[in-house]
Steps between C-alpha positions, in 0.01 A plus 500: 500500500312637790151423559250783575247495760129569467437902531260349762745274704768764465597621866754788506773392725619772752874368405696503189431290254760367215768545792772329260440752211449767704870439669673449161363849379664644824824324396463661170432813596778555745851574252191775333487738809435839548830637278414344235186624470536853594834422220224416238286814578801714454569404134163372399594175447323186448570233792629217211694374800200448724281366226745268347550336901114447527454352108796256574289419844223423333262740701465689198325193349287420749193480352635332176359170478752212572416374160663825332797491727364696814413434837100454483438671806176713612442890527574473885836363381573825319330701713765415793833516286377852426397557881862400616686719217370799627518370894899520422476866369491430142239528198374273262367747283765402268364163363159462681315513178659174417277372729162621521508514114520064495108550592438609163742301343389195646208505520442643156759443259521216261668200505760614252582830693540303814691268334752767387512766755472336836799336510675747374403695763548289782839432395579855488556458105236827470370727711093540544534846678271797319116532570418775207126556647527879589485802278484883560190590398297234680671400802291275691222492250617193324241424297542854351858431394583576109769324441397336223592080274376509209494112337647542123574143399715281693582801704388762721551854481572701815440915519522676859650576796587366833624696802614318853627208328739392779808287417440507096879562422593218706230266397496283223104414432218727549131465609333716308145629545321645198221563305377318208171635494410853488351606824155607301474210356487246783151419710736533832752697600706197576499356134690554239815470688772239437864381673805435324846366579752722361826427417682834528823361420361474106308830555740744636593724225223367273201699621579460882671816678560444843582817718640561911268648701650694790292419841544548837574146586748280281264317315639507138169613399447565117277668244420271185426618161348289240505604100390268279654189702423212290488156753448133379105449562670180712545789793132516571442333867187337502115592283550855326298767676465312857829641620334684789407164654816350448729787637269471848677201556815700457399796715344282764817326573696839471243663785575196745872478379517898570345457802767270565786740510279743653509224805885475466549841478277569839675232679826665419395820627368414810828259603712749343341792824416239742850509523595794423260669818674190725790655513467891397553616843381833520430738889635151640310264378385299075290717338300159506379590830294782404162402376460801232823245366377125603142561368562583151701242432280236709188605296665468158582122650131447565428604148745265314394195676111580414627584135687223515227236543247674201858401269488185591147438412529714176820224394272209614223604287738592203650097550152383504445673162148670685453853425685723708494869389340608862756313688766589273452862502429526875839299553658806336334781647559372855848378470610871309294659782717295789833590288476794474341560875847332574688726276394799676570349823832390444615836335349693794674308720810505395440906463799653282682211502200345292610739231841363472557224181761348764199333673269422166183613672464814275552225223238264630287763546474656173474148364189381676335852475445380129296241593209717598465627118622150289447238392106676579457762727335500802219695392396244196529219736211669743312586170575148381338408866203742491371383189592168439510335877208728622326570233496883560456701176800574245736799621660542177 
């Protein structure tokens, strides 16, 4: 079990830390190269190959208590594993949720769900891979969402929809965000909302439809459609109508973790044209020479490395269980910023050759581009900043 620091005697180290992990996730990583991802993009397909490697690591269970069969480790833990998977050119979309979801989970559930689902889960016995949070009429307003559990009994009753459901046909269990509570009934906006573990294995053809949904990027994204889904009232994580509370733990640890392969994915990109301008000889000499080239790329550097030390202090704070929306938050916004930055870099760089799936920038590229609208766009993080860090008046 490692022991975590003080936020106040934390000091971010300039060098890597959890070297050991951080080299076994290379090792990992290496037989899952380019091909096969730009093989999975063809067809649509699922990575089961990739995500079975890292479940039989172990990395998937990092933050699984030993206790339950996982490796006990902190955020930061997590946060690198995901760093280093995209470093090597891949993407951990595929079963990141089965990590930034434990902070609910553990820190909420009961007992008896622990007891039953975590070592399941860090065995590899079930997957823990769908968030269902999102829906298409309310977006980003969560606390608008009308999904709606209704308690009859010993169950619950679940009407609604979800849309951007990532990984659902590949997942076995479900976090599910809904409302128990009518919205005109509560005091807040952020009551009457409630979490439940769903087992979609049970509900899959008994009120649970689970649909593809065709995106740019191969993120086996779903829509989810609830009628009349009847679930044990056993499923409900934690005090009915607080679910907004608990889920921040979720989405706190899935900013930083984001922000995470946002850092990977930057790191890739600038390595990936640092040496592609070293030896692109162009009029006689690397493109690299040229500044309108070198600067780019040597700016988007700078940026990672700052974003990289607000990520840090965001997974310090989460360890320390202190509040850490505003570090959180920033942590994503900076390290989607850098990424991106990168992205454009690299492409332009590598001018029409950047277009070519033979090199995976194009690939990269339209993979970390997403990061600047989910898991929460940029704009509601500044809003989020305005009004809740500086105490500016509500935008929206």
């Amino acid at each position: 079990m490692t022991t975590v620091p003080p936020v106040s005697d934390v000091t971010v180290s300039l060098g890597e830390d959890y070297p050991d992990i951080r080299e076994a996730v290379r090792r990992l990583c290496r037989p899952f190269d380019g091909q096969y991802w730009q093989r999975l993009e063809e067809n649509g397909k699922y990575p089961d190959e990739f995500v079975k490697a890292l479940t039989e690591s172990g990395f998937l269970a990092v933050l699984i208590p030993e206790e339950y069969g996982g490796a006990g480790l902190p955020l930061r833990a997590a946060s690198v594993i995901l760093e280093e998977i995209h470093a090597s050119g891949g993407n951990a979309a595929a079963c990141h949720a089965q990590m930034y979801t434990m902070g609910t989970v553990l820190r909420h559930g009961s007992a008896a769900q622990k007891a039953e689902y975590l070592p399941r889960i860090a065995s590899g016995e079930l997957r823990l891979q769908a968030f269902g949070v999102t829906e298409p009429t309310t977006g980003s307003d969560t606390t608008q969402l009308k999904t709606r559990a209704v308690r009859d009994g010993d169950s619950y009753v679940i009407n609604g929809q979800k849309v951007w459901t990532s990984r659902a046909l590949y997942s076995d269990l479900m976090l599910l965000l809904a409302r128990t509570t009518p919205a005109d009934q509560v005091a807040r906006r952020t009551d009457g909302l409630s979490v439940f573990l769903v087992d979609m294995r049970e509900a899959r053809g008994r009120g649970l439809d689970i649909r593809p949904l065709k995106a740019m990027v191969n993120h086996n994204t779903t829509e989810i459609y609830f009628d009349n889904l009847r679930i044990p009232a056993s499923s409900l994580i934690g005090e009915e109508g607080k679910g907004f509370r608990f889920i921040l733990d979720s989405m706190n640890a899935e900013r930083a973790l984001v922000a995470s392969e946002c850092l990977g994915d930057a790191r890739w990109f600038i390595d990936t044209a640092t040496r592609y301008v070293s030896e692109r000889v162009v009029f006689g000499r690397p493109i690299g020479a040229n500044q309108g080239v070198q600067f780019p790329i040597a700016r988007a550097y700078a940026e990672m490395k700052a974003a990289e030390m607000v990520l840090r202090k965001a997974c310090a704070m989460f360890d320390a269980g202190l509040p850490c929306g505003e570090e959180a938050n920033m942590a994503k916004l900076l390290t989607s910023e850098a990424s991106w930055h990168a992205a454009e870099a690299c492409l332009q760089a590598h001018g029409g050759f950047g277009f070519a799936t033979e090199y995976n920038v194009e690939r990269k590229w339209r993979e970390t581009r997403i990061y600047q609208v989910a898991p929460i766009s940029t704009n509601l993080i500044l809003a989020f900043l305005g009004e809740h860090v500086l105490g500016m008046p509500r935008s929206y």
